[in-house]
VODRENKE-42813 format. One line per 5 residues: for each residue x, y negated, z negated of C-alpha. Coordinates in steps of 0.5 Angstrom, whole numbers, plus 500, padded with zeros to 3 digits. Layout:
residues N
X,Y,Z; ...
This chain:
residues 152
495,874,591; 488,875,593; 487,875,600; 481,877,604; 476,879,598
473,871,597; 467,870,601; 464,862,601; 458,860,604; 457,852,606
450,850,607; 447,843,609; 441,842,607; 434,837,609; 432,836,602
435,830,597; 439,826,603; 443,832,606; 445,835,600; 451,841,601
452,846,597; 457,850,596; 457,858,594; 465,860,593; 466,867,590
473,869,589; 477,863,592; 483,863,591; 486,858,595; 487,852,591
484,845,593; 490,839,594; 488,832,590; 482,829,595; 476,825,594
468,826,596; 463,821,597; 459,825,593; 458,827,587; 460,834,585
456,838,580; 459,845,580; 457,851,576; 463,856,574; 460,863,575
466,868,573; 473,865,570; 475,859,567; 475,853,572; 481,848,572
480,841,575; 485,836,575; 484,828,575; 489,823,575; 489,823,567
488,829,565; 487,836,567; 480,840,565; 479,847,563; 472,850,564
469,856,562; 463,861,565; 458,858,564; 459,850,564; 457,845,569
463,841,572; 462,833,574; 466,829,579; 464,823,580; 464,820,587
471,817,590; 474,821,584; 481,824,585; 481,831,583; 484,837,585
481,844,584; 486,849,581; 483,856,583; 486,862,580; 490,866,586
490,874,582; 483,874,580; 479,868,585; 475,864,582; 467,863,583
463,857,583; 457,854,586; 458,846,587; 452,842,589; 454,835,593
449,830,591; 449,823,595; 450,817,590; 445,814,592; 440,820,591
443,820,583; 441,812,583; 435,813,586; 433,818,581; 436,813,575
431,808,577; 435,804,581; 441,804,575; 448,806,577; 450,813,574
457,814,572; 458,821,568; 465,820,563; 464,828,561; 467,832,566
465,839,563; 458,839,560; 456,845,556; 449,846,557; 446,853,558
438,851,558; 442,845,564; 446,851,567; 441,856,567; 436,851,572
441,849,576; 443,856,577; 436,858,578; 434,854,583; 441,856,588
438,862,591; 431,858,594; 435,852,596; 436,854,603; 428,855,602
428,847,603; 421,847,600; 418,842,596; 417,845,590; 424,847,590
426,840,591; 422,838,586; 425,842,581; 431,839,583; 429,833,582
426,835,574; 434,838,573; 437,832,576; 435,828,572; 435,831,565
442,831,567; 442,824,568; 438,823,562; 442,827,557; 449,826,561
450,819,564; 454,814,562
């Protein structure tokens, strides 16, 4: 088992109601079955990323988007040898219903492939600790091309 070489950052922020973001290299713990009153959009970085729910279990490759939708039960498989790596936005319900001109947002696809999607949510992470407007801004854009192409 890998230990002592993954190193995680948690970061709450002043921007879209209190967004968190967490930044996971090389995890090798597993997370239990729990829930969150968010939803969760984590971007698999290095290895496939294994998510279980109560009905199925979702194998994610580098460079997939992963939704848990809030109050989901899940449980997040991390790989014990190599560690997995990912970085998890925790975006308020209410954000996303805002943002979905009041309508209620529900993803029914767990595992997205989308690298145009990936690749902007992934360019934002390194300014988001910034807080500034331009940067919530694009995150607002990305998010709701998200709901736009993805939600149910």
């Amino acid at each position: 088992m890998k230990t002592g070489t993954y190193k995680n950052s948690f970061f709450k922020l002043p921007i879209l109601d209190g967004l968190e973001l967490l930044d996971a290299r090389g995890y090798s713990q597993s997370f239990p079955f729990h829930t969150h009153p968010t939803f969760n959009i984590s971007l698999i970085l290095e290895q496939t990323f294994t998510n279980k729910l109560a009905d199925r279990t979702c194998h994610a490759p580098v460079g997939a988007i992963v939704i848990t939708n809030p109050g989901e039960v899940h449980a997040t498989i991390c790989d014990a040898k190599t560690g997995s790596t990912f970085l998890t936005f925790y975006i308020s319900p209410d954000v996303l219903h805002d943002l979905n001109k009041k309508q209620p947002v529900f993803f029914d696809n767990k595992v997205i492939i989308d690298r145009d999607l990936f690749n902007k949510l992934l360019a934002i992470t390194p300014h988001v600790t910034d807080a500034a407007a331009a940067t919530e801004q694009q995150l607002v854009n990305t998010l709701k091309e998200l709901i736009v192409k993805y939600a149910a």
